[in-house]
N, C-alpha and C positions, 0 to 999 in steps of 0.2 A: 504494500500500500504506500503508496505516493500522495504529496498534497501540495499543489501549486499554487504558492501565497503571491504571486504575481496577479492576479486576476479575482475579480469579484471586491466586494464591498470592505474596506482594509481593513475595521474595526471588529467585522464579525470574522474574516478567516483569522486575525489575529486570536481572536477572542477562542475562535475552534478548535487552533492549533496550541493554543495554552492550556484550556481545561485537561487537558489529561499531563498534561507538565505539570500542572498545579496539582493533581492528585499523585501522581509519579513521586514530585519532594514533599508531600506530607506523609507518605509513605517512607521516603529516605532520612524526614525527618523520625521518624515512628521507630528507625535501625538504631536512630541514635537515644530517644528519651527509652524504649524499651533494655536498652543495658543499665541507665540513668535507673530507672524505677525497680526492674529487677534486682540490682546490686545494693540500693538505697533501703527494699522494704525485706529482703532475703539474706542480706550480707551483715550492712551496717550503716550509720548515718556518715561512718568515714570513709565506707568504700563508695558512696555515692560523690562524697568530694573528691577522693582520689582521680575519678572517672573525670569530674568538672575540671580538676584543675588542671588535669592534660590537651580540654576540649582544645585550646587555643592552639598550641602545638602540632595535634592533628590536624588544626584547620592549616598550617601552615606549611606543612607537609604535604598531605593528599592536598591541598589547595593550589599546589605546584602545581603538583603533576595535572590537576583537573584541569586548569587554567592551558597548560600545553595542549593537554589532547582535544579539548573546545577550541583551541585554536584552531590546530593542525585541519580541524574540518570544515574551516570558513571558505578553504580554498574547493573542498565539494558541493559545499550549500550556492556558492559564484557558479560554478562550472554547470552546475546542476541548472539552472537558471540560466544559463547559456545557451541549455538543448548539446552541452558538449559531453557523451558519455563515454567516449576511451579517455579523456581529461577526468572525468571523475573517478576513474581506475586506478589513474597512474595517483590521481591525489591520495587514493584509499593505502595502496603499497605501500608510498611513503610514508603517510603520516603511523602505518602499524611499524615500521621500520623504524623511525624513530622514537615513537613510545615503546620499544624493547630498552631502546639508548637508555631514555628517561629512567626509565623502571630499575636498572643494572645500577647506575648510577646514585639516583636517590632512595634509594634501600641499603646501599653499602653507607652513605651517607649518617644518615637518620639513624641509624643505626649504631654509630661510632659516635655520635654524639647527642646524643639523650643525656648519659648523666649531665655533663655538664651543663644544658638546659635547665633541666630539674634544677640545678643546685642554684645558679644565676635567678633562677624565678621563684628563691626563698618556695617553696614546697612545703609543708610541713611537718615533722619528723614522722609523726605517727601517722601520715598517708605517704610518706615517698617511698618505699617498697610497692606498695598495690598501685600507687602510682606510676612506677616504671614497669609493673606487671603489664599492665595493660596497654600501654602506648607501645611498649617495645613490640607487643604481639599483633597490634594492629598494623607496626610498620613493617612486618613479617610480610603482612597481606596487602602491601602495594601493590603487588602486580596483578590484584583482581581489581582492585580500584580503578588501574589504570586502564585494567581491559574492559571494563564495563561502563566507566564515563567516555573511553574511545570509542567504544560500537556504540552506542545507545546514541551519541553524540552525531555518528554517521547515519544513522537512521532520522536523525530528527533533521539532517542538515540538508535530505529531501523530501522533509515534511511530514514526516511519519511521526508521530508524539505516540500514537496508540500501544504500539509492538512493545516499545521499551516499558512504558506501563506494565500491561497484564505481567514482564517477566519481575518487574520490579513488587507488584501486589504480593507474587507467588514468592519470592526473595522474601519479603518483607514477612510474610507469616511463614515460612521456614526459621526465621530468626529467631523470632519468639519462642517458637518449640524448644529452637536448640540452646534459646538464653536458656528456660527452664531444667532443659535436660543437664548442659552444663554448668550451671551456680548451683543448683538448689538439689538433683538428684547427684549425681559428679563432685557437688563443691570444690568448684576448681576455681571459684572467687572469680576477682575482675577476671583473668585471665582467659575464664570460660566465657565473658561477655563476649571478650575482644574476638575468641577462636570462634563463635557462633557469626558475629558480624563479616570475618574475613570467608568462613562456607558458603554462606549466603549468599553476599556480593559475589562470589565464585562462579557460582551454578547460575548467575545472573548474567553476566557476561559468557558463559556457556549457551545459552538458550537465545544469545541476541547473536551470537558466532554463528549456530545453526539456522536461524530465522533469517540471517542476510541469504546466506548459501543460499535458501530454499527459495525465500520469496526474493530476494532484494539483486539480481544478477548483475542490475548497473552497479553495482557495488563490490565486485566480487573481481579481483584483479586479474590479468591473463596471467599466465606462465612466464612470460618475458617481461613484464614489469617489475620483479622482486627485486629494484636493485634503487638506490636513492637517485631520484632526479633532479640535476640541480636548479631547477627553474622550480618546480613545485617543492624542496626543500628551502629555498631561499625566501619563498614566497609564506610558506608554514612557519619557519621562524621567523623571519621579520611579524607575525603576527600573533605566534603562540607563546615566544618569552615574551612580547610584553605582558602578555596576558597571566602568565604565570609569575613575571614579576609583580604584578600588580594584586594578586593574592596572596605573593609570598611578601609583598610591603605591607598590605593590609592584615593581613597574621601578624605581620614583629610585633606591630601596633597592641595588638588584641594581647599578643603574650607579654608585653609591658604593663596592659592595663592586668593582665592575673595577676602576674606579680606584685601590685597594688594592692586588688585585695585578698589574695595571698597572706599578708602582714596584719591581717583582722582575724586569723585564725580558723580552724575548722567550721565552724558555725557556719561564720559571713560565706565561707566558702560554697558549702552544700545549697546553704539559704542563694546566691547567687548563680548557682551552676542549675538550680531548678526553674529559678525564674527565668532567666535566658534560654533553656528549654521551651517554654511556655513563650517568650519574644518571639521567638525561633520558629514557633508554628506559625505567628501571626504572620512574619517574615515571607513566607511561602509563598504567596499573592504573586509578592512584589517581584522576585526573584524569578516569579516562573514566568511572568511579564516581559523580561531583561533577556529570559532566554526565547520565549518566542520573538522579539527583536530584533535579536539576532540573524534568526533564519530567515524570519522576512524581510529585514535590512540586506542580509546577503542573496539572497535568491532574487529581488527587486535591482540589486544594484547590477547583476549578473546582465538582468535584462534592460535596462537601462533609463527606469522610469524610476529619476530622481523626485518627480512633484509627489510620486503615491510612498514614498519613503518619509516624504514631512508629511503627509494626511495621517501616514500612518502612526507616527511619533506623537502628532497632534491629540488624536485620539486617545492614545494608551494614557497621556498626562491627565487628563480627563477622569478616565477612567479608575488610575490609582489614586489622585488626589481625592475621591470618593471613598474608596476603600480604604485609604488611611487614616479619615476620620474615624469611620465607622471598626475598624479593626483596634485602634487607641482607644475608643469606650470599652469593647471588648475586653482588649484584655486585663485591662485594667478591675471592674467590672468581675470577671470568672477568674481571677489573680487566685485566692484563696482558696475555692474547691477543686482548681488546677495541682496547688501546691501540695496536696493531702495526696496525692495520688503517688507522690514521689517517696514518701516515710510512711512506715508502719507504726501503729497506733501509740507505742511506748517511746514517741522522739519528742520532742521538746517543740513544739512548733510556733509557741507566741516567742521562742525565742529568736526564729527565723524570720517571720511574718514581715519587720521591720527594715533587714535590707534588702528580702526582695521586692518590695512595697517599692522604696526608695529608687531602683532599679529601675521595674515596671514603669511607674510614671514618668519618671523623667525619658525613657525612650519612647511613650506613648505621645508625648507633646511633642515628637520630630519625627514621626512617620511618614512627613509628606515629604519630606529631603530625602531620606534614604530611599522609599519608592524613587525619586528620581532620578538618584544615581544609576539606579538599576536600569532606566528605561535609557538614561543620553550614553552610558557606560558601551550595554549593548549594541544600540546603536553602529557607533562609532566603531564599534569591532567588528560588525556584520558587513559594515561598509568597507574593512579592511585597513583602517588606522588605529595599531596598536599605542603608539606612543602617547599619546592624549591622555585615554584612559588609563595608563601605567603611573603616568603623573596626578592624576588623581589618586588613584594609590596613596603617593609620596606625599602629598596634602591629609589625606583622612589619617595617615599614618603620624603624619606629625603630631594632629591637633589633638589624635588618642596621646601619644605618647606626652606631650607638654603637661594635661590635664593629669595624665596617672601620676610625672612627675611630683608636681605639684601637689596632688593627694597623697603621696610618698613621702613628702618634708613636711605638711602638714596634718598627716594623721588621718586625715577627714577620706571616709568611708562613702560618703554622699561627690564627694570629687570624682571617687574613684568610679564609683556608679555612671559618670556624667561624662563617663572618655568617650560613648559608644553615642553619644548626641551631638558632643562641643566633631568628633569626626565625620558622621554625616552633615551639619551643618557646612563645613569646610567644603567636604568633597561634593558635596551639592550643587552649591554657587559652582565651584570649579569646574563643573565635567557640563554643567549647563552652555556656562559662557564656552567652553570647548567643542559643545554639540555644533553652537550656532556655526563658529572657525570652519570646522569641517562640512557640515553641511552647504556651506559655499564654496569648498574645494569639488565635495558631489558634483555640484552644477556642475561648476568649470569643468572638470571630470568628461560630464557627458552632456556635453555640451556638443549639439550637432545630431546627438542620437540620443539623448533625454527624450521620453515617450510618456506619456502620460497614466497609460495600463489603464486596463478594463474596469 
């Protein structure tokens, strides 16, 4: 199954080719609070922080590599929207070629340097063992990561958002069994969270390997292609490291602000790492918006109808600005019998209540900036201008980092809480005023063969 986001009305194929993205990551979100609430209500209230206070790290890790292999397929989502299909081949070769690279590389990586992470981001004694239990084991599981944001990624990048679902649904309740079978019958502690998430994500990229084969043959490389080519390598990275630098800047960020509050102890910790859980669902909208953006940004630009690429952005602003009012009463709003589901009956929870409180609202009054990083971010990556978006990165990263600082020499807990607002605010304004830049390089661009699309 194919979907040509070039043609028809832009808001609703946008709109059609996200709902199942939008169920897809609350599902991947689902891989991540189901270890959170299993280890939290089966383990301990410290293995539930152990798990949070590594969240960051992971993100900056697997955020790499995601970011590469979301790249590497902007040049099939273009080709695709071209009508060029031995171009979509050679793009598919490459970019599995290179995310083997990826994979080799940042697994020896992560791997050699963990401790010294943990130690730099003050960890706290009685979770850094379960702590590096589980991150070390999840960075074991890179290379399903990588193969399953790689295919699922090439699916979506000719419009197919469905495929990668159903295998992600069946992923996603595989997980939960094997959280259960692993912590609770096994007690193999975090460590059984992480081995459950890394099987999962496995058999998930299994099932999208087979489904290309089967349905997907524009996708499926010849025989003579298996070898790097250096037009469409030059062309994947000039697009896919910014892109993963711009995850891996916006991580430091995030593992600066842990390390913040990190230094408020177990409590703030667990109390912090649930509510960001609970942001994290809200978050899903926005993000799955930013990734259909993406594909329609690139499959539009492919074909070279710059005006339905601004209708289309037009629209989506709209549409999130809506949803992030209405998602900021939310969660604000179900805060509390969200946060019950993460501890079991004997934890202390008025003594939590307060910084995830503190948390919650302060990211719930800047929901309409972060939705729109997502959408001009996007954007401008679909279009094939990495650097912009990278440099946003380097702005949200700063204005996390200044603000944890700053909570760091003053103590203040509510600073700390306020790194993940004072950086979208930044990277906001930034990636805004960067959309417009680029968006009139489009024109020039395709200028002469600018089309208007159906």
């Amino acid at each position: 199954m194919q979907g040509n986001l070039t043609k028809g009305s832009p808001i609703r194929v946008i709109l059609k080719f996200m709902i199942p993205l939008f169920i897809g990551n609350i599902f991947q979100v689902f891989y991540n609070m189901v270890d959170t609430i299993i280890v939290g209500r089966y383990v301990s209230a410290d293995a539930l922080a152990a798990v949070g206070s590594t969240g960051s790290v992971m993100f900056l890790i697997i955020g790499f590599c995601g970011g590469l292999t979301t790249g590497f397929t902007v040049l099939t989502s273009q080709r695709f929207g071209a009508g060029d299909k031995k171009g979509m081949k050679v793009s598919v070769a490459n970019a599995v070629i290179l995310s083997v690279i990826v994979t080799v590389v940042m697994t020896s990586l992560s791997l050699l340097l963990l401790h010294p992470i943990l130690k730099v981001m003050n960890t706290p004694k009685e979770i850094y063992e379960m702590a590096y239990s589980y991150i070390s084991t999840i960075c074991i599981g890179i290379v399903f990561s990588v193969a399953y944001n790689l295919l699922s990624s090439l699916l979506r990048s000719i419009g197919n958002s469905t495929a990668p679902l159903f295998f992600l649904v069946f992923s996603a309740c595989l997980n939960v069994a094997l959280d259960l079978l692993f912590v609770i019958t096994f007690k193999m502690g975090v460590a059984g969270a992480a081995w459950a998430t890394n099987v999962a994500q496995g058999l998930s990229a299994v099932l999208c390997a087979i489904y290309i084969v089967i349905k997907n043959k524009d996708l499926v490389p010849e025989r003579g292609m298996w070898h790097l080519d250096k037009k469409a390598t030059a062309f994947q990275m000039t697009v896919g490291m910014p892109m993963a630098l711009q995850f891996s800047i916006t991580a430091s960020g995030t593992v600066v602000m842990q390390t913040a509050v990190n230094l408020f102890g177990a409590t703030a910790v667990a109390a912090f790492t649930a509510a960001n859980k609970v942001h994290n669902l809200m978050m899903q909208a926005m993000m799955s918006m930013g990734q259909a953006m993406a594909t329609y940004c690139g499959q539009n630009m492919g074909a070279g109808y710059a005006d339905r690429i601004s209708k289309g952005v037009r629209s989506s602003v709209i549409t999130m600005t809506v949803y992030s009012i209405l998602s900021g009463i939310a969660v604000v709003w179900l805060l509390k019998p969200l946060m019950g589901i993460f501890f079991s009956g004997n934890v202390d929870m008025a003594s939590m209540m307060p910084y995830a409180k503190i948390y919650i609202v302060q990211c719930a009054l800047f929901y309409i900036p972060l939705s729109y990083i997502f959408i001009f971010r996007n954007t401008m990556q679909g279009c094939g201008y990495g650097l912009l978006p990278m440099l946003g990165g380097v702005v949200e990263m700063i204005c996390r980092v200044s603000v944890a600082v700053l909570s760091m020499h003053l103590m203040s807990y509510r600073l700390a809480a306020f790194c993940d607002p004072a950086a979208w605010i930044g990277a906001g304004l930034f990636t805004g005023v960067s959309y417009i830049f680029v968006m009139k390089k489009v024109y020039r661009t395709l200028s002469g063969k600018n089309k208007t699309g159906a």
